[in-house]
C-alpha positions in Angstrom: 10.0 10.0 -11.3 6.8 10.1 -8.8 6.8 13.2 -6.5 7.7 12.3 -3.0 4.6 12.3 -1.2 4.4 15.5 1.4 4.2 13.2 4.4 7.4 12.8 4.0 8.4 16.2 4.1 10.3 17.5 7.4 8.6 20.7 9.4 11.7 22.5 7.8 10.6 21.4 4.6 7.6 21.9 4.5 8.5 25.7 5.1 10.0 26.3 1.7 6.6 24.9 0.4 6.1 29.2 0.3 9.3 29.5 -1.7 9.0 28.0 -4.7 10.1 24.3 -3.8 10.1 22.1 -7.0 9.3 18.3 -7.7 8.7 16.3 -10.9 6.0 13.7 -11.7 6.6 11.7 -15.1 9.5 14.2 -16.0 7.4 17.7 -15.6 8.5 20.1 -13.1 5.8 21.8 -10.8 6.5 23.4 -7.9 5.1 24.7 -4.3 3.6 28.0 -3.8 1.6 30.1 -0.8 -0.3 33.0 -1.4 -2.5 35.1 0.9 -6.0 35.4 0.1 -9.2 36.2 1.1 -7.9 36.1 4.3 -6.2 32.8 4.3 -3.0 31.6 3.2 -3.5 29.3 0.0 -1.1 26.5 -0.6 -0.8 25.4 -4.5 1.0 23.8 -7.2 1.5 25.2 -10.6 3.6 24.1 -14.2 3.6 23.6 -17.6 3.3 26.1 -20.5 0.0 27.4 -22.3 -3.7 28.8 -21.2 -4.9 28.5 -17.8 -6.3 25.4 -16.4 -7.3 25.4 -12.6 -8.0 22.0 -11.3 -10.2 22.1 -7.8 -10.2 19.0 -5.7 -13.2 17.5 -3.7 -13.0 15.6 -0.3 -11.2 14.2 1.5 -8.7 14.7 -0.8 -6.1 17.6 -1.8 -4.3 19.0 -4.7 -2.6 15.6 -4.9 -5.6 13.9 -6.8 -4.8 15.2 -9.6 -1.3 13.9 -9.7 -2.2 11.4 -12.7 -3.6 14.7 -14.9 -1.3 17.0 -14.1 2.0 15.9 -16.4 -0.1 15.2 -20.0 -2.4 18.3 -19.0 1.0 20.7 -18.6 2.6 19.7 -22.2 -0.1 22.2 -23.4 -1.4 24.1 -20.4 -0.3 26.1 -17.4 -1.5 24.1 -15.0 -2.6 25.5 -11.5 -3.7 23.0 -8.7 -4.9 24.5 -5.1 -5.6 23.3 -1.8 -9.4 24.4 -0.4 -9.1 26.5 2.1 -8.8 24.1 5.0 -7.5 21.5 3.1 -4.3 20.0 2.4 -1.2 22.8 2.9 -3.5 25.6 3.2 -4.9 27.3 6.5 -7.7 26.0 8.6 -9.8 29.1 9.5 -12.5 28.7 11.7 -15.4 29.6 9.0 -16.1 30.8 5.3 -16.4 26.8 3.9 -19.5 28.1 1.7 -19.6 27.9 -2.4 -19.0 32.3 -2.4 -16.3 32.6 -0.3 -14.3 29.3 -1.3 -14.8 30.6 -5.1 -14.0 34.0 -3.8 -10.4 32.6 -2.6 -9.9 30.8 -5.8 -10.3 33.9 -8.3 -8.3 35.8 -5.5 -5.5 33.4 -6.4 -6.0 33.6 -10.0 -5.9 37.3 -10.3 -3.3 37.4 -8.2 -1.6 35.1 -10.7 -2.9 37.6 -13.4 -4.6 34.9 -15.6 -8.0 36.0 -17.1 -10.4 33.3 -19.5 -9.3 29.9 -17.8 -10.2 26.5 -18.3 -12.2 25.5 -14.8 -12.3 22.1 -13.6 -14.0 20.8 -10.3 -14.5 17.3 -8.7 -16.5 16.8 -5.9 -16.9 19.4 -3.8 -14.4 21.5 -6.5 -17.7 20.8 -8.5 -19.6 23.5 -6.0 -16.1 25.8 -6.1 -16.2 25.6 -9.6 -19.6 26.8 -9.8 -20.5 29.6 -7.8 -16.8 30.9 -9.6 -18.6 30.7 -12.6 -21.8 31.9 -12.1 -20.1 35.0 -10.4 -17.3 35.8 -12.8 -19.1 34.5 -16.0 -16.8 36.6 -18.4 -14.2 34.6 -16.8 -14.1 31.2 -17.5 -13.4 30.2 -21.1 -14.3 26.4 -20.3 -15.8 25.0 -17.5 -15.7 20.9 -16.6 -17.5 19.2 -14.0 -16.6 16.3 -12.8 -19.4 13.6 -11.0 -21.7 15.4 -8.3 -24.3 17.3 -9.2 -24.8 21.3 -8.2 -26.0 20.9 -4.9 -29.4 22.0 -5.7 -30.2 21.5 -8.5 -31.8 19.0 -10.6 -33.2 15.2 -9.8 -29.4 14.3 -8.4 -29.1 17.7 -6.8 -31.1 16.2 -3.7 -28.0 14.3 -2.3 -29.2 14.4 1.5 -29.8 10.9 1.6 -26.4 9.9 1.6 -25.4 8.5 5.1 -22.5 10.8 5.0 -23.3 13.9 4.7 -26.0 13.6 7.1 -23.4 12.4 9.8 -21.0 14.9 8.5 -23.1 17.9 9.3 -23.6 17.1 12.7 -21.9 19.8 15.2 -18.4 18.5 16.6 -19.8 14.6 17.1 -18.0 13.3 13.5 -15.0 14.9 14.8 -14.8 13.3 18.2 -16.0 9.7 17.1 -13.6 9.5 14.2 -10.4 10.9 16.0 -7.7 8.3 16.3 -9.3 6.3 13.2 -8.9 9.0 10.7 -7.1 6.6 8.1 -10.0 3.9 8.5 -12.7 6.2 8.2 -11.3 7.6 5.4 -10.1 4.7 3.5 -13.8 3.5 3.2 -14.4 6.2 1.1 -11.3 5.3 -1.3 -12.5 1.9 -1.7 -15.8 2.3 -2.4 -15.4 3.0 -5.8 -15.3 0.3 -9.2 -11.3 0.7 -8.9 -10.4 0.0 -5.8 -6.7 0.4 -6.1 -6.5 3.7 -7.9 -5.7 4.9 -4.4 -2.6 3.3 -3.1 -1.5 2.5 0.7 1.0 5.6 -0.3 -1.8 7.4 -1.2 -4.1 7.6 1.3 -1.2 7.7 3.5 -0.9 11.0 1.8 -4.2 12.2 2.3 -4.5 10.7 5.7 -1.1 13.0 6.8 -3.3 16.0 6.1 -6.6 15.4 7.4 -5.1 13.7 10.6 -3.3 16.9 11.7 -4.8 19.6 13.7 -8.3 20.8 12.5 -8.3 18.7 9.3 -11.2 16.9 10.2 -13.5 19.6 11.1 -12.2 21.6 7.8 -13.5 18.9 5.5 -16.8 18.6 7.9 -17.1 22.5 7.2 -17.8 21.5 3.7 -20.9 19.4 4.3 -21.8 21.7 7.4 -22.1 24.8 4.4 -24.2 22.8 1.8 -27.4 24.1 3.3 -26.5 27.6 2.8 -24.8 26.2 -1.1 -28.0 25.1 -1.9 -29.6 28.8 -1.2 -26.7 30.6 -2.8 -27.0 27.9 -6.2 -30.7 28.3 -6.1 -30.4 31.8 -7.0 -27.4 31.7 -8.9 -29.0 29.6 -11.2 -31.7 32.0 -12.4 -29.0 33.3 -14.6 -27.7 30.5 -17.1 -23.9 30.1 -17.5 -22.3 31.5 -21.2 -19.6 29.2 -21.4 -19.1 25.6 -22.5 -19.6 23.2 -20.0 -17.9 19.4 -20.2 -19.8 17.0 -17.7 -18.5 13.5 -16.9 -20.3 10.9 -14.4 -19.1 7.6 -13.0 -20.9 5.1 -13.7 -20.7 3.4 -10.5 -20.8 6.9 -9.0 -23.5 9.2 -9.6 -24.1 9.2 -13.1 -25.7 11.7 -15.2 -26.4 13.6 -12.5 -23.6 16.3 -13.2 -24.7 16.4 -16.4 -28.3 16.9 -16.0 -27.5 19.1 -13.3 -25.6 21.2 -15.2 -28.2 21.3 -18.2 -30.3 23.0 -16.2 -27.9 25.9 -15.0 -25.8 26.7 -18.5 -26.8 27.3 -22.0 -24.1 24.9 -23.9 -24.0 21.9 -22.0 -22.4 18.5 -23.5 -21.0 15.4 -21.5 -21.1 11.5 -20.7 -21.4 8.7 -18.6 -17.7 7.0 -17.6 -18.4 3.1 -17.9 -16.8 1.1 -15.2 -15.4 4.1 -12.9 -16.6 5.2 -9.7 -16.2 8.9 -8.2 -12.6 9.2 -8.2 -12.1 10.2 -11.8 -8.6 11.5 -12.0 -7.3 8.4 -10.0 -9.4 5.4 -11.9 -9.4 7.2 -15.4 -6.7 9.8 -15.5 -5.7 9.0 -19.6 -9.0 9.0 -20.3 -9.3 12.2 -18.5 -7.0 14.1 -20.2 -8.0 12.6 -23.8 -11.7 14.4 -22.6 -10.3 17.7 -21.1 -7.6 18.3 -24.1 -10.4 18.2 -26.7 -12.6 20.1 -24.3 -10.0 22.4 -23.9 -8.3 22.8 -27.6 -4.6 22.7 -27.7 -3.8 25.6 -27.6 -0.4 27.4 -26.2 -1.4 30.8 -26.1 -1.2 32.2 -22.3 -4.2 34.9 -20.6 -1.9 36.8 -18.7 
């Protein structure tokens, strides 16, 4: 049975979010967790059996993109699925939306899980998370999967500033005023313009919409694009070092391409991916079988845990 969307969760509810609160999609159980890191209070979702595999969403979306992964993935995994810091269930602090501190919240959250050697995959801006956790805690990440954008930075596709959207994004409080009140038709331009148009259901923007419409979630996701000049420094010299681990890349053809890939070629040692035919940027929504077919033999089945 499909997970009751958490729109539809009362204030009371929404409380035992930090106690362990369960739900099933397709017959797995996950469940709700908090946990204080970095400063922030992390909301996340975690199940299944086996290695590690953190899955980092992009904007403007939350944990619940990967709602289509997350059952076939935890049949051989332990699967762990946070919300950004200002995204989603987790808190909305003024600053720290840049590629170190973001990744620095994540591996908070992992060791405080006590899970060494994960799988790592990012989409969007999880793709910049996903990254900078990498390049920082190398010894760390047994796999690493990146999923459509480039590293902003580097590479041909790294140069992503002509995209109308982040330039209006990184404007100082003027997105935030002009799109208040039309937070769901702003936002649902950038669901449909994709190859698949409805991989992301009324229900599910309404999902999305419930968190970025509430106080500050705006701005949060603005942070984002507000930090890439400051990414771009931080990737820049990160880069001079080449990532150890295996790295999976996977474009959308009606998204951006090869430009993960070739990004990634130019930052890691053992680089292999491939172009999606007929999918757009939203990956674990349009292809979400063909997804996991890629990750699992990425990944290996394997059912040994890290802890």
């Amino acid at each position: 049975q499909q997970q009751q969307p958490q729109s539809n969760l009362t204030s009371s509810e929404k409380q035992l979010l930090s106690e362990g609160i369960s739900f099933q999609i397709d017959n797995v159980t996950f469940s709700h967790h908090t946990a204080a890191v970095n400063g922030i209070q992390m909301h996340y979702v975690i199940g299944g059996h086996g290695h590690p595999v953190v899955l980092l969403h992009g904007w403007p979306e939350t944990w619940y993109e990967w709602r289509h992964v997350m059952p076939a993935l935890a049949k051989n995994y332990t699967v762990i699925v946070p919300d950004l810091r200002g995204l989603g269930d987790s808190s909305k602090p003024v600053s720290g939306y840049d590629v170190k501190t973001t990744a620095e919240d994540i591996y908070q959250l992992v060791s405080q899980l006590g899970l060494k050697n994960i799988f790592l995959v990012g989409h969007d801006f999880g793709v910049e998370v996903a990254y900078s956790y990498a390049a920082t805690h190398p010894n760390e990440i047994k796999r690493l999967v990146i999923l459509d954008v480039p590293v902003a930075g580097i590479g041909p596709g790294g140069n992503i500033t002509g995209l109308w959207w982040l330039q209006f994004h990184s404007v100082r409080d003027i997105p935030e005023m002009l799109v208040e009140g039309h937070e769901r038709e702003y936002l649902t331009w950038f669901y449909r313009h994709t190859c698949n148009p409805d991989a992301i259901t009324k229900d599910d923007i309404d999902e999305y919409v419930s968190h970025y419409a509430s106080p500050g979630g705006m701005r949060a996701g603005f942070e984002y694009y507000r930090s890439i000049p400051e990414d771009i420094k931080l990737n820049q010299e990160y880069s001079k070092v080449k990532l150890p681990m295996p790295v999976l890349a996977l474009g959308g053809e009606c998204s951006f391409g090869n430009a993960a890939l070739d990004s990634m070629r130019l930052v890691a040692t053992d680089v292999r991916g491939s172009l999606i035919p007929n999918t757009g940027h939203w990956i674990p929504e349009e292809r979400p079988a063909f997804l996991v077919d890629q990750l699992s033999k990425f990944f290996g089945n394997t059912t040994s845990n890290s802890k």
